[in-house]
Residue, then its C-alpha position, 0 to 999 in steps of 0.5 A: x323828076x316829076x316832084x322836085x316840088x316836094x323836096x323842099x318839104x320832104x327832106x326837112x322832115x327827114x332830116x328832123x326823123x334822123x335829128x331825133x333818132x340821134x337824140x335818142x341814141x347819141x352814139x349814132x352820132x356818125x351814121x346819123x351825120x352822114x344820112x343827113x349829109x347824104x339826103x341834103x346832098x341827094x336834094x341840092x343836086x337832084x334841084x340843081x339837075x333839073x335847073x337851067x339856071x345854074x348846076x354847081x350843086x356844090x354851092x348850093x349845099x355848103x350851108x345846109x350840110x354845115x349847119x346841120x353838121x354843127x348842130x348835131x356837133x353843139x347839140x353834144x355838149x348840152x347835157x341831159x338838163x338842156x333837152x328843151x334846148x336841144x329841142x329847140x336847136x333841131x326845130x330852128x335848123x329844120x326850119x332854116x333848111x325849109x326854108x333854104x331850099x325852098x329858096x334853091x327851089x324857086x331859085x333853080x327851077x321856077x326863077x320867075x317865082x324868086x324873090x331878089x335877094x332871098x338867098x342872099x338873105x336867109x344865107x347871112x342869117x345861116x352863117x351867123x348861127x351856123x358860124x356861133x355853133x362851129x366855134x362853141x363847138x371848137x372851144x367846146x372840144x378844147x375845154x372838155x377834151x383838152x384837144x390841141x388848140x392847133x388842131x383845132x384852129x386848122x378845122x376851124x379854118x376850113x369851116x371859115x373859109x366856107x362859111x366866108x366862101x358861101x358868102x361870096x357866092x350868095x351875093x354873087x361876088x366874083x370868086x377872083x375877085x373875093x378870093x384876097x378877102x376870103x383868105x384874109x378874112x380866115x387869117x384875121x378870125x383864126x388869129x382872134x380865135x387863137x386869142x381867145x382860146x386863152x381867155x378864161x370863158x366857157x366854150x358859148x361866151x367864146x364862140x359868142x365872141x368871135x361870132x361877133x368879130x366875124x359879123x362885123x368883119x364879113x359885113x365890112x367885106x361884103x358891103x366894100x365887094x358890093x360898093x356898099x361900103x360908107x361911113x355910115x354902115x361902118x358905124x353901124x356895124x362897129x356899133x352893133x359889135x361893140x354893144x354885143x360885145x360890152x353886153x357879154x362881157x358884163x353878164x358873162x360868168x367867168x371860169 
C-alpha cells in the first residue's frame, strides 16, 4: 500500500469520529467497539504486511485495541456531568494511538527513522492508563451492577495477562523466559484485586489502588528480566508506590 504513511494519522482521526458518535448515542456501545477494534486491527496488520521487520500483527495490536476498548468501557460510568472528562478521555487516547502507531510505523517500515526504545516508552505509559481504566471499569461493574466479583476477577485476569504480556514484548524479553513471571504477576494482582474488592471504596479509589500495586509490581519484573534490578531502583519504585498510595487513602472519600 502506497500510503501506509498515513495510517497513523487517518485511524486516530477515525477513531475519534466513531468515539464521538458513541457519546452521542451510548446504545451504540457494541457496534462502536467493534468499528473501532476493526479500523486498529485493518492499520496494525496492513504495517506489519508491509514490514520486513517483524509481521506478528497481533503483538503490535494488544494495546490500542485495549485501551480504546476500556475507554469506551470507563467512559460508561461517568455520567452526564462528567462531559468534559468524557472528553477529555477520548482526546488523550486518540493522542496516545497517534502516537503509538507512529511509533509501529518507523518501527515496521522506515527502522532507519526509529528511535530506541520508543515502543517500550510509550507502552509503559499505555499500560499504566489503560490498566487504572480496566480496573475502575471492573470494580465499576460490581458496585453499580452488583456482578459476581468471580466473574469479574477471570475478565480482569485475561486483560492482565495481556496487559503483562505486552510488556514483555516491548521490551523484547523472551516470552519462555517471561512467561513464569507473567502468570505469577496475574496471580499476585487478582489476589489483590479480590481484596479489594471488599474494601468500602468507590470504583476509581480501587482501581487507583491496584494501578498502584501493578506499577511497582511490573517495574520489579521488568527491570529484574533486563538485569536492571538494584537496591536503588527497588527503593525508587517502593517509595513511589507508598507515597501514591498513603496520598490516596488520605484524601480519598470513603463509601
Amino acid at each position: 500500500m502506497k500510503y501506509n504513511y498515513l495510517l497513523p494519522l487517518l485511524t486516530p482521526l477515525i477513531v475519534f469520529v466513531f468515539l464521538e458518535i458513541f457519546f452521542g448515542y451510548p446504545k451504540m456501545i457494541y457496534i462502536i467497539l467493534v468499528l473501532i477494534n476493526l479500523i486498529i486491527f485493518f492499520t496494525v496488520w496492513r504495517l506489519t504486511k508491509a514490514s520486513k521487520i517483524d509481521k506478528q500483527w497481533w503483538n503490535f495490536l494488544i494495546l490500542p485495541a485495549l485501551m480504546s476498548s476500556m475507554v469506551i468501557a470507563y467512559s460508561i460510568f461517568l455520567n452526564n456531568n462528567n462531559k468534559i472528562l468524557i472528553q477529555l478521555l477520548f482526546i488523550a487516547s486518540i493522542i496516545f494511538l497517534y502516537f503509538y502507531l507512529y511509533c509501529v510505523y518507523y518501527y515496521l517500515i522506515r527502522p532507519q527513522s526509529y528511535k530506541t526504545f520508543s515502543i517500550e516508552n510509550i507502552s509503559s505509559y499505555g499500560n499504566l492508563l489503560t490498566f487504572f481504566l480496566t480496573a475502575s471499569t471492573i470494580y465499576g461493574l460490581q458496585s453499580f451492577l452488583n456482578l459476581p466479583i468471580w466473574i469479574l476477577e477471570i475478565i480482569m485476569s485475561v486483560i492482565i495477562f495481556l496487559i503483562v504480556y505486552q510488556i514483555i514484548w516491548a521490551n523484547k524479553i523472551d516470552f519462555k523466559k517471561g512467561l513464569p513471571y507473567i502468570l505469577v504477576c496475574c496471580l499476585i494482582l487478582i489476589e489483590f484485586s479480590w481484596s479489594i474488592s471488599f474494601l468500602p471504596f468507590n470504583y476509581n479509589i480501587a482501581g487507583l489502588i491496584l494501578t498502584i500495586g501493578y506499577y511497582i509490581l511490573a517495574s520489579l519484573m521488568k527491570d529484574h528480566l533486563l538485569d536492571k534490578l538494584n537496591k536503588k531502583a527497588i527503593k525508587i519504585y517502593l517509595s513511589i508506590g507508598l507515597i501514591s498510595l498513603l496520598l490516596i487513602l488520605f484524601t480519598a472519600q470513603w463509601l
